[in-house]
C-alpha positions as CSV (number, residue, x, y, z in Angstrom):
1,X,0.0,0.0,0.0
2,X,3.1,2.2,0.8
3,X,6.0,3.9,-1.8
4,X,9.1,4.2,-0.6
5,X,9.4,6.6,1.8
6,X,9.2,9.9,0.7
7,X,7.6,13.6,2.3
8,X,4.5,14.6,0.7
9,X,4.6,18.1,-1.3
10,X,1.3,20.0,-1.7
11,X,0.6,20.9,-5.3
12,X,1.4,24.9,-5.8
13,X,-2.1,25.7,-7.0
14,X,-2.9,27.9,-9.9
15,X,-5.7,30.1,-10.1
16,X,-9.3,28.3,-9.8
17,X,-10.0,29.3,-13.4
18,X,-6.8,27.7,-14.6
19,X,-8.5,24.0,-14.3
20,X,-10.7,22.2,-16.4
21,X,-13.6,21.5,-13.8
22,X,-14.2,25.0,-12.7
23,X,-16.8,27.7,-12.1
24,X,-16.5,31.3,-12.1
25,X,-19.0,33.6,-10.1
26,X,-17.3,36.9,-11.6
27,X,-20.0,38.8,-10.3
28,X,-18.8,37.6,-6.8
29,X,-15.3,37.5,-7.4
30,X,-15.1,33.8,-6.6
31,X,-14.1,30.8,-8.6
32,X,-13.9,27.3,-7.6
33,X,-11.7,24.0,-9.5
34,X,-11.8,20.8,-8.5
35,X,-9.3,18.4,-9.9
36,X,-9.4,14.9,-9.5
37,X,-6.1,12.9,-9.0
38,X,-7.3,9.5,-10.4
39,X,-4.5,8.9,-12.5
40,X,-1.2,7.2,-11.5
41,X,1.0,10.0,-12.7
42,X,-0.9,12.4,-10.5
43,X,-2.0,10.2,-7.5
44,X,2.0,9.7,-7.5
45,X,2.5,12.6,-4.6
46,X,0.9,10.5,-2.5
47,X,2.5,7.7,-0.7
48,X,-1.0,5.7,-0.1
49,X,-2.1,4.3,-3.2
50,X,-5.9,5.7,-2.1
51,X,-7.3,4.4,-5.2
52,X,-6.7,1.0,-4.2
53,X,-8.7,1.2,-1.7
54,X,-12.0,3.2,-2.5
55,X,-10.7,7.0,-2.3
56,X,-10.9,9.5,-4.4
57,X,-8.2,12.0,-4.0
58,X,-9.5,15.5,-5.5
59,X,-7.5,19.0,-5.2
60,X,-10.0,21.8,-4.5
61,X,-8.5,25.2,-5.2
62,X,-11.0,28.5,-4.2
63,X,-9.6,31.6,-6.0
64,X,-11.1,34.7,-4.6
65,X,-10.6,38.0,-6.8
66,X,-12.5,40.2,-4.8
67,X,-11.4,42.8,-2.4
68,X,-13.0,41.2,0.4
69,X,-12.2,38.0,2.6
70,X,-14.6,35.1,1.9
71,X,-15.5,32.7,5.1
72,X,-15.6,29.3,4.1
73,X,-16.3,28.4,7.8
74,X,-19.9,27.1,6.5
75,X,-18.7,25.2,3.6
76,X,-19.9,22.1,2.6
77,X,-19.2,19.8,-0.7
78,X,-21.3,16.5,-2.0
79,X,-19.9,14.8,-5.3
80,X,-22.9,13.6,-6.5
81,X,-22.7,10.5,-9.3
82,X,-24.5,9.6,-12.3
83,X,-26.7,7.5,-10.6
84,X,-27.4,10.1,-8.1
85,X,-25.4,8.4,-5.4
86,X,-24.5,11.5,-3.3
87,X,-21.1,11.2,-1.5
88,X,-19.7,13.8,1.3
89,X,-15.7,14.0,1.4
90,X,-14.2,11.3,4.2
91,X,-13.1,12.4,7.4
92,X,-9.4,11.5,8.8
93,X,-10.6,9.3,10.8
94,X,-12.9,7.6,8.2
95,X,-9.5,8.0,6.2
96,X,-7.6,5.8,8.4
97,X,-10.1,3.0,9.1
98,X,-10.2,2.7,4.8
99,X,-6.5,2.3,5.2
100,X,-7.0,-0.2,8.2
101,X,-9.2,-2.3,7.2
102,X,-9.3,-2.0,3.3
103,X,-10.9,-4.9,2.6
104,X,-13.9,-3.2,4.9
105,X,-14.6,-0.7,1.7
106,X,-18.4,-0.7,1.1
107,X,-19.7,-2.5,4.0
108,X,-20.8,-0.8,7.1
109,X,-20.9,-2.5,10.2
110,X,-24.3,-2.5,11.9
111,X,-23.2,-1.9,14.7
112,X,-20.8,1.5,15.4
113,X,-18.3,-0.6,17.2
114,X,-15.2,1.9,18.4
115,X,-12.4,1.1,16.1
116,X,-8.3,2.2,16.6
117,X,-7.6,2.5,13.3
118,X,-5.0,5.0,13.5
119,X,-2.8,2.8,15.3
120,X,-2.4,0.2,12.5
121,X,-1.9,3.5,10.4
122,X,1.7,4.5,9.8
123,X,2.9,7.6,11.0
124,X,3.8,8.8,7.6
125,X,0.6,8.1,5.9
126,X,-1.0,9.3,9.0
127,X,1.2,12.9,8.5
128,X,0.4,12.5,4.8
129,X,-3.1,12.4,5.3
130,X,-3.1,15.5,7.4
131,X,-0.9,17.7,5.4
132,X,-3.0,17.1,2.3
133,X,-6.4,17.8,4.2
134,X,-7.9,21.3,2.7
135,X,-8.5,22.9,6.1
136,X,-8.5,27.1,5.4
137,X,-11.3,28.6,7.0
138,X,-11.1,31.9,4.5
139,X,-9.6,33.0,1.2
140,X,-8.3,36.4,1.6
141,X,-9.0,39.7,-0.7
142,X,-6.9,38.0,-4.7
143,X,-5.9,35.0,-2.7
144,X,-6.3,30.9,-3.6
145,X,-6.6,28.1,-0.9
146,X,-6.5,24.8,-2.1
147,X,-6.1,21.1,-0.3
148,X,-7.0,17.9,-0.9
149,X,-11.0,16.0,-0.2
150,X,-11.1,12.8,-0.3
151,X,-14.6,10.8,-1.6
152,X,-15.2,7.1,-1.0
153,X,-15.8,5.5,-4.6
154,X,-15.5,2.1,-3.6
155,X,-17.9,-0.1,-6.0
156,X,-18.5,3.0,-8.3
157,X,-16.9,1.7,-11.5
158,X,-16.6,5.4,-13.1
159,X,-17.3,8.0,-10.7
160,X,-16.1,11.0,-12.7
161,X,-18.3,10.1,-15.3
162,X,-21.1,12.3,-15.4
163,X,-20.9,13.5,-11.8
164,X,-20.8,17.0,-10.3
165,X,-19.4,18.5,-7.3
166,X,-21.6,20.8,-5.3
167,X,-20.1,23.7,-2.7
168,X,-22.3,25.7,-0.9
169,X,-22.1,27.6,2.4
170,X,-19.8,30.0,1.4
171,X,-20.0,33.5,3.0
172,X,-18.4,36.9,1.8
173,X,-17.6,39.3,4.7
174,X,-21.1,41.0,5.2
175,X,-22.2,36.7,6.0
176,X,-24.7,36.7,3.1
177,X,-23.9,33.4,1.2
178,X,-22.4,33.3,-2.3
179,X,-24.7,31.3,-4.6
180,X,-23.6,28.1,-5.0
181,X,-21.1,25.5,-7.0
182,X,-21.7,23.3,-9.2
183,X,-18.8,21.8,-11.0
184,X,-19.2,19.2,-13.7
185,X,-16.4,16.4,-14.1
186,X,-17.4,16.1,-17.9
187,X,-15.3,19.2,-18.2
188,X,-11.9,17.2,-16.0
189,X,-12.9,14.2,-18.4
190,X,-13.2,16.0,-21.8
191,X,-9.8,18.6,-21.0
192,X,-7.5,18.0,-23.6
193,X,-4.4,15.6,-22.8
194,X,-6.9,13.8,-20.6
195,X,-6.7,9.9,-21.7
């Protein structure tokens, strides 16, 4: 499951506009990207091969152009599939029970039993995981924030296909909400030099 060991970089992110799967609010000053990394030259920063074991690694990069500071302290995302399956990013912990227990992928227990997962975890997938996590709380006046959500696609054969990612909750400094996301994958998909 584990590379050689070697530190995790974060991707410099471009502005939002800059990736295929973005939308731009100009009338806001805010434009959101998401960019899946489902391919092994990409998914390569990682150490954990997440795809092996359900997770979707996607780089979410929030450009804001406007003069203001926009809370994202509200934000929530849902990648929603073809078939309507609607799927909320995985938490750490969630995170480290995949990488547990990977052969646990798509079936629930019952019952919550507690789990230690983190302690069969090692401590550099456990660092990697939280240095990739997207965890800003604002994008200043012209700034970008970007990071890395994590979706569970285990049994989804092509999840990109025909799915969208949905952000809301974001606030601009007044607290009235921006209008909301929606990013289609067809775009990721259909970018040119995408195989």
């Amino acid at each position: 499951m584990l590379f050689a060991a070697k530190p995790f970089v974060m991707p410099t992110p471009q502005p939002a506009r800059s990736y295929p799967a973005h939308e731009e609010h100009s009338d806001e000053g805010v434009t959101v990207a998401f960019d899946p990394y489902d391919m092994a030259d990409k998914a390569g920063i990682f150490s954990v091969h997440f795809g092996e074991v359900g997770m979707l690694p996607v780089f979410i990069v929030i450009t804001n152009d406007g003069d203001q500071p926009v809370s994202l302290a509200g934000m929530t995302v849902e990648f929603v599939t073809v078939s309507r399956t609607k799927i909320t990013p995985a938490t750490v912990d969630d995170l480290y029970r995949r990488l547990a227990h990977p052969e646990a992928g798509t079936k629930p227990s019952p019952i919550p039993w507690p789990k230690k997962a983190k302690a069969s975890v090692s401590k550099q997938a456990q660092e990697e995981i939280q240095d990739a996590q997207f965890a800003a709380r604002a994008v200043e006046p012209h700034g970008t924030q970007a990071g890395f959500l994590f979706f569970d696609v285990a049994g989804i054969s092509t999840p990109l296909a025909g799915g969208h990612i949905y952000l809301t909750g974001l606030r601009d400094a007044k607290g009235h909400d921006l209008f909301y996301f929606d990013v289609p994958m067809e775009k990721y998909l259909s970018a040119p030099g995408k195989p």
